[in-house]
C-alpha positions in Angstrom: 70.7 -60.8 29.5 67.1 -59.5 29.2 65.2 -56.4 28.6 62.1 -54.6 30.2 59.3 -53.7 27.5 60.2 -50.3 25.8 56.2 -48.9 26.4 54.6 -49.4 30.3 51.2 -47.5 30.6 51.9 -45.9 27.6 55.0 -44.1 28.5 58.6 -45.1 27.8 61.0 -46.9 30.3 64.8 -46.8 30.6 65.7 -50.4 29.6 66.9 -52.3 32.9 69.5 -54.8 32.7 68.1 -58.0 34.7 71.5 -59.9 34.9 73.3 -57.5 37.2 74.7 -60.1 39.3 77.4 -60.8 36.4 78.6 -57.6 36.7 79.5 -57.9 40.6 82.8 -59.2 41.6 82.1 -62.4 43.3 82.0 -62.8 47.4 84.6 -63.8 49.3 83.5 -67.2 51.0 84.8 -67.9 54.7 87.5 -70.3 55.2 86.9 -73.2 57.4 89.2 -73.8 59.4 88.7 -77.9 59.5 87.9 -78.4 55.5 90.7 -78.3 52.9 91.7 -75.0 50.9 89.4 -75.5 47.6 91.2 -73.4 44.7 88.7 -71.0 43.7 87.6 -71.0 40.1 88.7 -68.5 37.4 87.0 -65.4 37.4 84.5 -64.6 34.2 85.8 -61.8 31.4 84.6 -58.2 32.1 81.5 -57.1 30.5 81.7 -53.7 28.1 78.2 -52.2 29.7 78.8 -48.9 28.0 78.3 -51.3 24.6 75.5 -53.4 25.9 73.6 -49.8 27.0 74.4 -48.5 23.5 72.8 -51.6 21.8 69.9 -51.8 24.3 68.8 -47.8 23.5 69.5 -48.5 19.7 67.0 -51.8 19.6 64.6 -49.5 22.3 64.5 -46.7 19.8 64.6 -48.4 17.0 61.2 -50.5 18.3 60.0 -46.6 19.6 60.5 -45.9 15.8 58.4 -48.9 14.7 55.8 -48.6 16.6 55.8 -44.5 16.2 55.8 -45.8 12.3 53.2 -48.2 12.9 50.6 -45.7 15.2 51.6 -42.9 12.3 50.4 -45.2 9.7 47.4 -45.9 11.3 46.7 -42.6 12.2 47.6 -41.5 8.3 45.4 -44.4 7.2 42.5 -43.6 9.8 42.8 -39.4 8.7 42.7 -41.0 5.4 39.7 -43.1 5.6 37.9 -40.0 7.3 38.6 -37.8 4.7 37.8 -40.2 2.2 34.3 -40.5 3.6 33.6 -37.1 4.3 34.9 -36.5 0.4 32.4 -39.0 -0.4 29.5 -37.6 1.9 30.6 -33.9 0.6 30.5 -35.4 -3.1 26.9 -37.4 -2.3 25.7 -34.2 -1.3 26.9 -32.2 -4.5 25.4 -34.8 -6.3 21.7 -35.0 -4.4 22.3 -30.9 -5.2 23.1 -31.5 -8.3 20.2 -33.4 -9.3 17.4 -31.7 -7.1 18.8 -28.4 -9.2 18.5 -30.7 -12.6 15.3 -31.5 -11.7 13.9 -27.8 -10.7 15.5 -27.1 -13.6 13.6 -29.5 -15.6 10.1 -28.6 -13.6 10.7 -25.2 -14.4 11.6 -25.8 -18.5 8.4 -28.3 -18.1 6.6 -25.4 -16.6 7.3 -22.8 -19.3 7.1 -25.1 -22.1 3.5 -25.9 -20.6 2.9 -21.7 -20.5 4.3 -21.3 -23.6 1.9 -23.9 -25.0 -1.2 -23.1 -23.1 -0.2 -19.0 -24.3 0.4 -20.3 -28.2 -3.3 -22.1 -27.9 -5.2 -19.4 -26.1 -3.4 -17.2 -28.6 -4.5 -19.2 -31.4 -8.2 -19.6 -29.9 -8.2 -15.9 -29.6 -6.9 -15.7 -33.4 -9.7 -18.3 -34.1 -12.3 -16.5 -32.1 -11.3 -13.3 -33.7 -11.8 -14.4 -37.5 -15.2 -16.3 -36.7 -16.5 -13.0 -34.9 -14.6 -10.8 -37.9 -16.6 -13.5 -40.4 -19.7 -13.4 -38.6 -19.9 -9.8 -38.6 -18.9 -9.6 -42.1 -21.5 -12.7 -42.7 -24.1 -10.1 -40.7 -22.9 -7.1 -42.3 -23.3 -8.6 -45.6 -27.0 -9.8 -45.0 -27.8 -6.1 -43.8 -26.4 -4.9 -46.9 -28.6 -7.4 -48.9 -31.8 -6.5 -47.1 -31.1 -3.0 -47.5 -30.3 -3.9 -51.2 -33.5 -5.8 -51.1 -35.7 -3.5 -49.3 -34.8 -0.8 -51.6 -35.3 -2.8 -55.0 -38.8 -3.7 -53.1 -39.5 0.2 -52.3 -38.6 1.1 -55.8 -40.1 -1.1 -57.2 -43.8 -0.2 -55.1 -42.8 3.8 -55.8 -42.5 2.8 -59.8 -45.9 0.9 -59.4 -47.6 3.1 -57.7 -46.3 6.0 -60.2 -48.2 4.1 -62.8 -51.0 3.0 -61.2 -51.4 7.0 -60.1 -51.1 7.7 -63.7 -53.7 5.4 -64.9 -56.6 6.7 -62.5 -55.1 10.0 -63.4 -55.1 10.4 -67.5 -58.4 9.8 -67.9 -59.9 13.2 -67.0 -56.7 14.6 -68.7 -57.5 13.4 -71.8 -61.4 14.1 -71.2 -60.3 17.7 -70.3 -58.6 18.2 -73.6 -60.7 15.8 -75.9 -62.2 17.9 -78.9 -63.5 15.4 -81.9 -62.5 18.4 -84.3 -59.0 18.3 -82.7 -58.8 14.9 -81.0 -54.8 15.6 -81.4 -55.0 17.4 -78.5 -55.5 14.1 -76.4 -51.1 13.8 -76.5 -51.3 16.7 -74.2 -51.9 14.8 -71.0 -49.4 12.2 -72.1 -47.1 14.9 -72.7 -47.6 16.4 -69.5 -47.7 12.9 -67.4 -44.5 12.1 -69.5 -42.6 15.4 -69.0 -42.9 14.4 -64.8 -41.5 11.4 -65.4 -38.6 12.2 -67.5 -38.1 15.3 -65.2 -38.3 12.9 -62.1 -35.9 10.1 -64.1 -33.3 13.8 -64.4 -33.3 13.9 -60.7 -32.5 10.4 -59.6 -30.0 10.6 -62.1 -28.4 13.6 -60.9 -28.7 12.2 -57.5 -26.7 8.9 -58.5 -24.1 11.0 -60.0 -23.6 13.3 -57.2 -24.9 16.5 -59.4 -27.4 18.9 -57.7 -31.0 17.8 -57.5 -33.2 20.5 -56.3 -34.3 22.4 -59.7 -35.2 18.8 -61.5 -37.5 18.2 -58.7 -39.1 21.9 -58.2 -39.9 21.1 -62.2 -41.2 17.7 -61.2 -43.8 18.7 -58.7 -44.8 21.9 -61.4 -45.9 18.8 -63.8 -47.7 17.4 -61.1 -49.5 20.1 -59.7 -50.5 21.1 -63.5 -52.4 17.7 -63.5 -53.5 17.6 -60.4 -55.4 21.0 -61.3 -56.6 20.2 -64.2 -58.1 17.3 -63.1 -59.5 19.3 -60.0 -61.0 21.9 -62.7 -62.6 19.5 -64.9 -63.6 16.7 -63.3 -65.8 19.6 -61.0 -67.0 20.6 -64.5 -67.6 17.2 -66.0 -68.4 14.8 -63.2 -68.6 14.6 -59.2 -66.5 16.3 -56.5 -65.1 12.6 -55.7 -63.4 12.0 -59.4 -62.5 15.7 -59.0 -60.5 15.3 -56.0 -59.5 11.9 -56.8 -57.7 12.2 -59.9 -56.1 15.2 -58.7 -55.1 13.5 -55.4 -53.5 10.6 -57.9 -51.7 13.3 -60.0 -49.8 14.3 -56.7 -49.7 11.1 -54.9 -47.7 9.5 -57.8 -44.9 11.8 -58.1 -45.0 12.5 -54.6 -43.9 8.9 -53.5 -41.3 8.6 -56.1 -39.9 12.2 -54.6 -40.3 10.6 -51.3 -38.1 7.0 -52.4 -35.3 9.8 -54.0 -35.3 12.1 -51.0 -34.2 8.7 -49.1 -31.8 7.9 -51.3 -30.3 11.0 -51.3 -29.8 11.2 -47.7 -28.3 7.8 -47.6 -25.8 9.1 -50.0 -25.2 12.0 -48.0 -25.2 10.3 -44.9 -27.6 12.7 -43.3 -28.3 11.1 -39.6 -32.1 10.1 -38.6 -33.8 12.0 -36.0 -32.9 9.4 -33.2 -29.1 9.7 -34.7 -29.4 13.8 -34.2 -31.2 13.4 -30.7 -28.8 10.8 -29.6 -26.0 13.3 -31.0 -27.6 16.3 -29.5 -28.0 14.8 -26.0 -23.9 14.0 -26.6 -22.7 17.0 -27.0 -24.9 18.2 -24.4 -23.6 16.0 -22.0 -19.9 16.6 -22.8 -20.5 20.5 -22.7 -21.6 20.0 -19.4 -18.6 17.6 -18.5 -16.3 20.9 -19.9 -18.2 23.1 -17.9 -17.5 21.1 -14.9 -14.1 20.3 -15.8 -13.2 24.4 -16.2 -15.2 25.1 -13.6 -13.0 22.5 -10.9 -9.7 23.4 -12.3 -10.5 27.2 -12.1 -11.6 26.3 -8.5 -8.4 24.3 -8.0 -6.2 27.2 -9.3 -7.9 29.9 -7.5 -7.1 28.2 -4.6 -3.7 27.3 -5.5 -3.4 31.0 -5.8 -4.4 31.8 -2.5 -2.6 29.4 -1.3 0.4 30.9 -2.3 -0.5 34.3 -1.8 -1.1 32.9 1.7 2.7 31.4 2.0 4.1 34.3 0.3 2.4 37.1 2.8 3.7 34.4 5.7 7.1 34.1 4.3 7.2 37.7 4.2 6.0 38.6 7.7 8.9 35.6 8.9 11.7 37.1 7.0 10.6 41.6 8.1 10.4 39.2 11.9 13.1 37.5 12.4 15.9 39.6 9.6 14.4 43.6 10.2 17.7 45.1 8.8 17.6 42.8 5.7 14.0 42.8 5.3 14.0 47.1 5.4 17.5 47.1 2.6 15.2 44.5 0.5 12.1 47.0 0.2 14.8 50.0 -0.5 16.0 47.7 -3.3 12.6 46.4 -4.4 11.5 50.2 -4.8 14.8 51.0 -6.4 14.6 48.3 -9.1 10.6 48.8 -9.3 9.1 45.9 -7.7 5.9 45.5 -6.4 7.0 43.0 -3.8 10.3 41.6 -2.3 10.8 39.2 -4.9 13.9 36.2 -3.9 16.5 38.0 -6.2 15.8 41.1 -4.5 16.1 39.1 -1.1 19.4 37.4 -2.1 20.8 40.5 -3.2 20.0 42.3 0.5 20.8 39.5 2.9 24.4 39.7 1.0 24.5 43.2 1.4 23.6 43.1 5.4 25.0 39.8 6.1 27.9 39.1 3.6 26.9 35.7 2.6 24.0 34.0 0.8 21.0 33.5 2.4 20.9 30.7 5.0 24.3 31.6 5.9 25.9 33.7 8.9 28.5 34.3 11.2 27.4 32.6 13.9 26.7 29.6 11.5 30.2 29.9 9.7 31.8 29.9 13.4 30.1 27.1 14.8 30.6 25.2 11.7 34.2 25.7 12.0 33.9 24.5 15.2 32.6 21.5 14.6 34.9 20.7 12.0 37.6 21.4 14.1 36.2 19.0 17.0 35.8 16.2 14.1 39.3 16.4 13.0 40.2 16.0 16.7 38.1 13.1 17.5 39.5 11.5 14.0 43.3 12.9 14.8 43.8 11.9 18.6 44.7 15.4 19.3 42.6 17.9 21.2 41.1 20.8 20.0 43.3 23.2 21.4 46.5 21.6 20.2 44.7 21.3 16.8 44.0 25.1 16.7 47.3 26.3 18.5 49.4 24.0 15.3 46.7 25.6 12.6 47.3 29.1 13.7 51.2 29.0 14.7 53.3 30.9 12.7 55.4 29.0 10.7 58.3 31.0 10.7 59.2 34.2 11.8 58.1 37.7 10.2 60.7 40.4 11.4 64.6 39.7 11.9 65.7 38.4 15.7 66.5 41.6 17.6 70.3 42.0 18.2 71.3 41.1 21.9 73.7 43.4 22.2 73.3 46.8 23.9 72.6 50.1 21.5 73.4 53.4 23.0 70.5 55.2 24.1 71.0 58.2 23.3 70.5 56.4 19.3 66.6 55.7 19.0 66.1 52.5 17.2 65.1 52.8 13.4 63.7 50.9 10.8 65.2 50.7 7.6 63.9 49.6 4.5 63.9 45.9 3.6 64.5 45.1 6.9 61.5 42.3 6.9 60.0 40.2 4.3 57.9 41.5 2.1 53.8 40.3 2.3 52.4 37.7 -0.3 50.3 39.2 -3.0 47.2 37.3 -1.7 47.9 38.7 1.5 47.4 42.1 0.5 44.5 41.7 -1.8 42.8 39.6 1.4 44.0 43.1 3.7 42.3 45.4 1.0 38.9 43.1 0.6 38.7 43.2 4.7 39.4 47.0 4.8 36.5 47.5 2.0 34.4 45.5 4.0 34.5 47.3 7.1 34.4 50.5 5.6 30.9 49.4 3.8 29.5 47.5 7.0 30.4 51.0 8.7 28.7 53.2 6.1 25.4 50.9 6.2 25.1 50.9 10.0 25.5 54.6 10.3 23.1 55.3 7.2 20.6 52.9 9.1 
């Protein structure tokens, strides 16, 4: 006995048993008449073909369950092998991430190092540049100092020569004026008086050094010199020529006058008095930024006159709007502006009528309160589901009832009905304080419109 495949075109088959011939009785053969009776042979045993179905389905299934194994397995390992290299590709590209982020990172640490460094040596070139210009000027502001050191040494030094020289040329017709062979002592008084300038004029540069007023030593200084200077005038006239006249006079002033002349600088230096381009340079300054004030005053008094116009503008427009478009607030605002002694309708004064006409704050109204209400309730409606009517109808209801339920059965009429007390529930608190604020109300809006 055989078996079909289990699998044909990929679908299972019912096992077929080939050998089916066994399990048919065998045919009857006809007799012949002329041969001999042959004795027929003894019949094969009886096949159990509920057994040999059972054992067919069992080896059937169990090669179904194989090869299900088997195509499972390959499957498992195929899923597995895909996964495997998609872990791999996902994993490649984490790594290529990975190391394209390592090396941006790296660019950019490479980067700000670089920044860093080229910042800490353009820092340090500035710091270098800095000290070289700091030395240099200190280099400059040192050699200024030592040719102004130098140039006054020199200057003093010329003043102090020329003093001398002055009093050379000038002593001589002095000591001519005053020369008397019985009293030829009297030739120390042109020393005297040449040496009493100088000491007065050594007085005042040493009052100027130490910071000590200056004038009087001076004044006394050029009172020494003009003594000399006229007595040379007077006697060289008498005793010799106009020119030795008005020479040695010229050289009693000329030499005191230059050494009042190297002092008078030094005392301005010391004093720090400004030159004559310094004051002019100074003058045309303060000039300058007297007319930049001007201008500057002058623009923002232009800019604030017009900003006051501006709103004086606004304010007479905002006032011409309001008495337009609110006349019964606009009139109680001017009775309360000339109550409380304003000049104009100021906004508190505004506030205070628009709540006394209209009952809210300003920007508020009935008509605005209503539709806003409105609206609200047609929002709640569109979030609820429920239309607006229900809504309102289920917001207003009553929740309960106020008064009793009537009896039902039949009074007499000749009995009028009566009401006793505590018959109905009583009103809330806020209720009544809500009544009494309403019944104020009305009674105010009532006075106001009949007053108006």
């Amino acid at each position: 006995m055989t078996t079909s495949p289990p699998q044909v075109n990929g679908h299972r088959r019912i096992p077929v048993i080939t050998e089916w011939q066994t399990l048919l009785a065998p045919a009857e053969e006809p007799v012949a008449t002329t041969a001999p009776e042959v004795q027929p042979e003894p019949a094969e045993p009886a096949v159990d073909l509920v057994a040999q179905a059972e054992a067919d389905a069992i080896r059937t299934k169990a090669f179904a369950d194989a090869e299900e194994q088997r195509i499972r397995a390959e499957a498992e390992a195929k899923a597995a092998e895909i996964k495997a290299v998609e872990e791999a590709r996902k994993l490649k590209i984490a790594n290529d991430k990975a190391q394209a982020r390592a090396i941006e990172e790296q660019a950019a640490r490479d980067a700000r190092i670089a920044k860093s460094n080229r910042e800490r040596a353009e820092a340090e070139r500035g710091q270098q540049d800095d000290e070289r210009a700091h030395q240099e000027q200190q280099q400059n502001e040192a050699a200024a100092e030592a040719d102004v050191a130098k140039a006054a040494s020199t200057w003093r030094f010329y003043a102090v020569m020329f003093y001398a020289v002055c009093a050379v040329v000038a002593l001589p017709v002095q000591i001519a004026a005053f020369w008397d062979p019985n009293a030829w002592w009297l030739v120390i008084a042109p020393l005297m008086l040449e040496g009493a300038a100088l000491v007065v004029t050594k007085g005042a540069a040493a009052a100027v050094a130490a910071n000590r007023p200056h004038w009087h030593y001076r004044t006394v200084a050029w009172v020494f010199a003009f003594i000399a200077a006229g007595i040379n005038l007077v006697h060289g006239l008498d005793a010799f020529d106009p020119a030795t006249a008005f020479g040695t006079a010229f050289a009693s002033l000329a030499g005191p006058g230059v050494w009042d002349l190297h002092e008078h600088g030094r005392i301005r230096r010391r004093d720090g008095v400004l030159t004559r381009r310094e004051r002019k340079a100074r003058s045309a300054a303060a000039k300058a930024e007297a007319k930049r004030r001007a201008a500057e005053e002058a623009r923002k008094a232009s800019e604030k006159e017009a900003a006051e116009k501006a709103a004086a503008e606004a304010a007479e427009a905002l006032a011409n709007s309001r008495a337009e478009e609110f006349p019964e607030v606009w009139d109680e605002a001017e009775k309360i502006a000339a109550a409380v002694g304003e000049i104009a309708v100021t906004q508190a004064v505004w506030v205070r009528a628009y709540r006394n006409i209209m009952g809210t704050e300003p920007g508020e109204s009935i008509e605005s309160i209503t539709a806003r209400r409105k609206a609200e309730a047609r929002v709640a409606a569109a979030l609820s589901g429920t239309p607006v009517a229900t809504l309102s109808k289920n917001k207003n209801a009553q929740r309960a009832a106020h008064l009793p339920p009537a009896s039902t059965r039949p009074r007499p009429k000749p009995i009028p009905p009566r009401r006793t007390r505590g018959d109905s529930t009583p009103f809330h608190p806020a209720a009544k304080r809500l009544a009494a604020d309403t019944a104020r109300r009305s009674v105010t809006t009532r006075i106001n419109t009949e007053e108006n």
